[in-house]
C-alpha positions in Angstrom: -43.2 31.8 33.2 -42.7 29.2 36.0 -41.5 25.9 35.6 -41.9 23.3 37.7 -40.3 19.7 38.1 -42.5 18.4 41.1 -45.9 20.3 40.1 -48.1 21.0 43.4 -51.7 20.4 42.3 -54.7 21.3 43.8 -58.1 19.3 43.7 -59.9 22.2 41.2 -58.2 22.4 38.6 -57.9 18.2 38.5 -61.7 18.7 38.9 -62.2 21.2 35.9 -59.4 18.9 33.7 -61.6 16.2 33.9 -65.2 18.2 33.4 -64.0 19.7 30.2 -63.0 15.8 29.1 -66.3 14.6 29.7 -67.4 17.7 27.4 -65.2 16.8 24.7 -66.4 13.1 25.1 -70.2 14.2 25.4 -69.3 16.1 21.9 -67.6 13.6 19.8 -70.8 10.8 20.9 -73.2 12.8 19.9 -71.7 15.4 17.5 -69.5 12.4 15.8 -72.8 10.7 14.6 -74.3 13.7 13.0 -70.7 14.3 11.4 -70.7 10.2 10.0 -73.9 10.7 8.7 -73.6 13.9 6.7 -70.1 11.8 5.2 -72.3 9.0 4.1 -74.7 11.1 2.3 -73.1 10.2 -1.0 -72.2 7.0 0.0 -75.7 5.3 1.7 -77.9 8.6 0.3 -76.5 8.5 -3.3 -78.5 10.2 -6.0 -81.7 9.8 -4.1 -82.6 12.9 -2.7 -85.6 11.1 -0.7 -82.8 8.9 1.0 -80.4 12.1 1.4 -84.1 14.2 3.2 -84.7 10.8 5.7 -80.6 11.2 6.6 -81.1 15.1 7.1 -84.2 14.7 9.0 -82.6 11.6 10.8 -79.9 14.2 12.4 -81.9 17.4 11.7 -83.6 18.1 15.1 -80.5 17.5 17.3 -77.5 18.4 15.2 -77.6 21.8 16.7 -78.1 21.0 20.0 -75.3 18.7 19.8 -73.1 21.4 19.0 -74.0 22.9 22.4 -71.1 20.7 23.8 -68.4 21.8 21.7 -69.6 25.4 22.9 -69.5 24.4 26.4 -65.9 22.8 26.3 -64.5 25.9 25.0 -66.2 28.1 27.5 -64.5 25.5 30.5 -61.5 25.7 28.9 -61.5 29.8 28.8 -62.4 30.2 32.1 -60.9 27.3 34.1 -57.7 27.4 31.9 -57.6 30.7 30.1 -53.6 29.7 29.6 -54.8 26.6 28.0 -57.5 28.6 25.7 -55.2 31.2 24.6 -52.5 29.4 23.3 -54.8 26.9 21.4 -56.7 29.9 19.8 -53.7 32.1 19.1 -51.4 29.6 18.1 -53.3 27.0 16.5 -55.4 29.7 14.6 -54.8 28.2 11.0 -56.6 24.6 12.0 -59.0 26.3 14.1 -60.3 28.4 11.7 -61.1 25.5 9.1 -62.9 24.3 12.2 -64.9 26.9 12.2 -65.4 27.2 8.5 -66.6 23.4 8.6 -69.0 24.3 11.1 -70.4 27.5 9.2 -70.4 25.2 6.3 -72.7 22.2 7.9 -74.9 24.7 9.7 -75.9 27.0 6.0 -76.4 23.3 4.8 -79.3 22.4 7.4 -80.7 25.8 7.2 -81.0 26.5 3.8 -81.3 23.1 1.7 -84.7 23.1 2.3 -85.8 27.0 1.1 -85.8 25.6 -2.8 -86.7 22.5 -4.1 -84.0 22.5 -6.9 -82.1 19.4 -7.3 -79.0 21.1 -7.6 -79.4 23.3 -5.4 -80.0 20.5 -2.9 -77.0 18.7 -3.7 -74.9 21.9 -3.5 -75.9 22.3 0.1 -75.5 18.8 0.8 -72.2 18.5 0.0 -71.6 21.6 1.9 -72.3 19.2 4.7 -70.6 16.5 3.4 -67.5 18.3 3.0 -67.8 20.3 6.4 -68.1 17.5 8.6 -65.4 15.9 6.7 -63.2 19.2 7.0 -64.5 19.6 11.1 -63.5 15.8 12.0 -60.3 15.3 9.9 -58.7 18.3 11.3 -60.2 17.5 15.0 -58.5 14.0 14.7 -55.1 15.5 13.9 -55.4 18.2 16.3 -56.0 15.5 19.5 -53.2 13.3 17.8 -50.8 16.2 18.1 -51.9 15.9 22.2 -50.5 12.4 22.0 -47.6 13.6 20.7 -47.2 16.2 22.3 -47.1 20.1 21.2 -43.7 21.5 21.9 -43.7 25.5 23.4 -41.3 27.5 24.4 -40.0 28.6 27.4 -42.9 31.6 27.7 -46.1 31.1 25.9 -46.7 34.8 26.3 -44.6 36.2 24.0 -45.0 35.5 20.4 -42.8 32.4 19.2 -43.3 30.6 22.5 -45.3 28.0 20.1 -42.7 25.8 18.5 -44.7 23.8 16.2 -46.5 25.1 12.9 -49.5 24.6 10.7 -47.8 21.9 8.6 -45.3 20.6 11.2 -48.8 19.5 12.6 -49.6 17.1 9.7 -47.0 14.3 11.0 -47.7 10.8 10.0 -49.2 9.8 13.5 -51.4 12.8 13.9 -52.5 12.2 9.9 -53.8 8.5 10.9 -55.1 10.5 14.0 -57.2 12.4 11.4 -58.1 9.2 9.2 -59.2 7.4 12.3 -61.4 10.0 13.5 -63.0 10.0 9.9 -64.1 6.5 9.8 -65.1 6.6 13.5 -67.3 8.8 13.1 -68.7 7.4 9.6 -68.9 4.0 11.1 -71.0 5.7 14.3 -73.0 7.5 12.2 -74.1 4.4 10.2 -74.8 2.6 13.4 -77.3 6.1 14.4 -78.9 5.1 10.8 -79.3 1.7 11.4 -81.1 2.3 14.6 -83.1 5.7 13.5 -84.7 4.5 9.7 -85.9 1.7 8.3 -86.0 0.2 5.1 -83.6 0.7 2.2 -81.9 3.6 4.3 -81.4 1.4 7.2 -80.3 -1.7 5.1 -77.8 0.6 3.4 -76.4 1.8 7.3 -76.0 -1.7 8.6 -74.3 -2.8 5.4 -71.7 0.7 5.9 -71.3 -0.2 9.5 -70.6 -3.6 9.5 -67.8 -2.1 6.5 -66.4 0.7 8.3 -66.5 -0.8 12.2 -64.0 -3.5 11.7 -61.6 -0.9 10.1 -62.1 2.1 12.6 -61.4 -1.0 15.0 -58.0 -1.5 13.5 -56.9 2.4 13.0 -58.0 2.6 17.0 -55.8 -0.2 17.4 -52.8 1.4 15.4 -53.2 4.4 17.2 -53.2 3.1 20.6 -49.7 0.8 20.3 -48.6 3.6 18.2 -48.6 6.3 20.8 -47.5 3.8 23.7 -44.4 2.6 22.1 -43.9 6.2 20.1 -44.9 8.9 23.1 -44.7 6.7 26.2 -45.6 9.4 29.3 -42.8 8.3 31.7 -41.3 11.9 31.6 -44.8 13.7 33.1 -44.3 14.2 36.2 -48.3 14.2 36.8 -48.8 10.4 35.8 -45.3 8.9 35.4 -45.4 5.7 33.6 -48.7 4.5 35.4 -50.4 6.6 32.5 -48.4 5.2 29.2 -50.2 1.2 31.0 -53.8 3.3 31.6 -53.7 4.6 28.3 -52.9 1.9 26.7 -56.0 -0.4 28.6 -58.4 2.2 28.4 -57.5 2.7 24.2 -57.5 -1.1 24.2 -61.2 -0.8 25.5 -62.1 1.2 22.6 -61.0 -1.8 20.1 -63.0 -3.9 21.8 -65.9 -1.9 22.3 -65.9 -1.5 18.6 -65.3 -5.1 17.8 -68.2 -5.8 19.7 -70.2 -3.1 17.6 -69.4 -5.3 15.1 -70.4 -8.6 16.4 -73.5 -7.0 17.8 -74.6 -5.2 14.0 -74.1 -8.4 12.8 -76.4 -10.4 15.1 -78.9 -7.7 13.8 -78.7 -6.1 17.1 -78.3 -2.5 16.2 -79.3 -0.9 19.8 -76.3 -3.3 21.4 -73.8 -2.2 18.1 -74.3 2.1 18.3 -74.1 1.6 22.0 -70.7 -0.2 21.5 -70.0 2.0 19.0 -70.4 5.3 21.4 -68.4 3.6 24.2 -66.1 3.1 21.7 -65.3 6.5 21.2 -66.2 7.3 24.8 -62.9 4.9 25.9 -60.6 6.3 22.9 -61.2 9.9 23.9 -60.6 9.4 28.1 -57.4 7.5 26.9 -56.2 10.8 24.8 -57.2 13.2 27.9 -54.9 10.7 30.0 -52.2 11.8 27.7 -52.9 15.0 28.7 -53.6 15.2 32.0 -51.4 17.4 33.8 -49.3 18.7 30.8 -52.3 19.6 28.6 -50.8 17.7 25.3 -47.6 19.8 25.7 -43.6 19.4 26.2 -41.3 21.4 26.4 -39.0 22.4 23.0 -35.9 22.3 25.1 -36.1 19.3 26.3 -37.1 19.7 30.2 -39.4 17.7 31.8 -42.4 19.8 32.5 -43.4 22.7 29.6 -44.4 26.3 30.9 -47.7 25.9 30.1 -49.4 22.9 32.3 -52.6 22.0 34.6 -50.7 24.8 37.2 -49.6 27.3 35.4 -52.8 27.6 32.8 -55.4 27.1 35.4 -57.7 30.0 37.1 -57.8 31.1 40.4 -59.1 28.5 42.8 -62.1 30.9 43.9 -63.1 31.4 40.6 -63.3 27.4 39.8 -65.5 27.0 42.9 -67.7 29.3 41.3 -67.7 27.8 38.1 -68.4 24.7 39.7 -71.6 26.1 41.3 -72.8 27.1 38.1 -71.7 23.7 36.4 -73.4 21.6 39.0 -76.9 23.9 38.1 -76.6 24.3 34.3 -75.2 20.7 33.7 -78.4 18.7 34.4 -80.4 21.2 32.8 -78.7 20.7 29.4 -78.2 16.9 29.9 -82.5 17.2 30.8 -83.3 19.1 27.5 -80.5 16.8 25.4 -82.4 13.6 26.6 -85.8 15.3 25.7 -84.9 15.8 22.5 -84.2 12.5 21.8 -87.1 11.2 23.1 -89.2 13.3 21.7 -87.7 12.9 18.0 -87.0 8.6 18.8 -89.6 7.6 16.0 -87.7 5.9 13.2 -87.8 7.4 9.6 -88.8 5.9 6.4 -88.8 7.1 2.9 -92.3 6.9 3.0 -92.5 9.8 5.7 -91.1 11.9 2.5 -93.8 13.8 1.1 -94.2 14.0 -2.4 -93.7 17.0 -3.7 -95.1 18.9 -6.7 
């Protein structure tokens, strides 16, 4: 396959890199909450299985629909990067497929802890989701840690063995506190959604999780962000040059102080001001990953060239086809951004375990 050292871009594929980022980001704001919060069921929801019903029914009308953008990102990347797509999905198949499991996991929690009312059959499935979401955002956070680092491929990405690195050669320490960060993010968000979304002794439980777990998803951001700038500086991509190791850097430095000000803002018992900070938090960590990959996709080359096989030009569709996809996008984007926001609206009332009926 062809490799280039001065890559000749064109605007679409640009265009469609930076589409499927805000996808990823729209995903991890709104799917990363719903994730925190089924994590904290033991921790805020306890042995209380009213608390644990006003967290499920905090997340419940939405979770699904939040999954909508994890769909969406990996229909842009098939189409607008089938290169891209089929070397994540062939090669990464192992991590992939606990993703998936996670996600069947979570979604036979929602659907069926409700059809008995069974203690422990209640717990069972709410563990289900406890554990999913932990499995989903743990292997997530080490899978975009290993596009810091970059993924090394061979010289052809069509033949089998053209993907150097395997399943366990993925767990390296940096793409483990990858993982570990994403965890506490997310927990930390999805105490802030709590906070804002119940009342009472559930939302007294959030705030006191999230003013825990803020402070130290601030620090793992923080770890992360140096980490990768010293440890995978991008001054051999030929896309970005060493511009993107100083953007990366400021726009992952934004994250920390996003969060910090979550902090300060959850603290001031402003909880609207702290899960906004919170979002923008991951918002800023996520655009400062996809700078790391822009142009090389989160790949390098195993021998040691400049430029992998497998890049924004080489991966990418046909320039007619992208012009059509972004017909469609510019027509089916609002309408899921216009059904997203009327969900929330329409589900915005807080939650109380008084809203719990008593049951029989």
């Amino acid at each position: 396959m062809l490799s280039l050292d001065i890559p000749q871009l064109t605007a679409m594929p640009v265009i469609w890199f930076l589409l499927i980022a805000v996808l990823w980001i729209g995903f991890f704001v709104l799917e990363g909450f719903d994730f925190g919060v089924a994590m904290l069921y033991p921790v805020i929801g306890g042995k209380s299985d009213v608390k644990r019903r006003v967290m499920v029914n905090a997340i419940g009308p939405t979770w699904d629909g939040n999954e909508v953008w994890l769909l969406t990102a990996g229909g842009a990347m098939f189409a607008a990067f089938p290169g891209w797509y089929a070397t994540l999905f062939s090669a990464l198949y192992l991590p992939l497929l606990l993703v998936l499991l996670g996600l069947i996991a979570r979604g036979i929690a929602f659907e069926y802890r409700s059809t008995h009312p069974d203690t422990k059959w209640r717990n069972a499935f709410d563990w289900c989701s406890t554990i999913g979401s932990f499995i989903v955002t743990l292997v997530l956070g080490v899978g975009f840690g290993n596009f810091v680092r970059g993924l090394k491929v061979g010289p052809d990405m069509l033949i089998a063995g053209g993907f150097v690195d395997r399943f366990f050669g993925l767990f390296t320490p940096y793409a483990l506190l990858s993982g570990i960060m994403f965890v506490v993010l997310f927990a930390a968000h999805g105490a802030q959604f709590l906070a804002i979304k119940t009342k009472s002794e559930v939302e007294a439980s959030a705030r006191k999780t999230a003013d825990l777990l803020t402070p130290i998803a601030a620090a793992l951001v923080a770890i992360f962000v140096v980490w990768g700038a010293l440890s995978y500086p991008l001054v051999a991509n030929p896309f970005i040059g060493g511009l993107g190791t100083v953007l990366r850097l400021v726009v992952g430095l934004l994250a920390v102080i996003c969060l910090v000000g979550a902090w300060y803002a959850g603290r001031k018992n402003r909880p609207g001001l702290a899960f906004i900070g919170s979002a923008l938090g991951i918002v800023t960590l996520v655009a400062s990953i996809f700078v790391s990959m822009f142009g090389t996709l989160g790949f390098i080359d195993a021998s040691g060239g400049a430029l992998a096989s497998l890049n924004i030009v080489t991966a990418a569709s046909s320039n007619l086809t992208l012009t059509l996809m972004t017909v469609v996008a510019c027509i089916m984007v609002p309408v899921v951004l216009g059904y997203t926001a009327w969900a929330y609206w329409v589900f915005r009332k807080r939650l109380d375990t008084t809203d719990i009926p008593v049951e029989a």
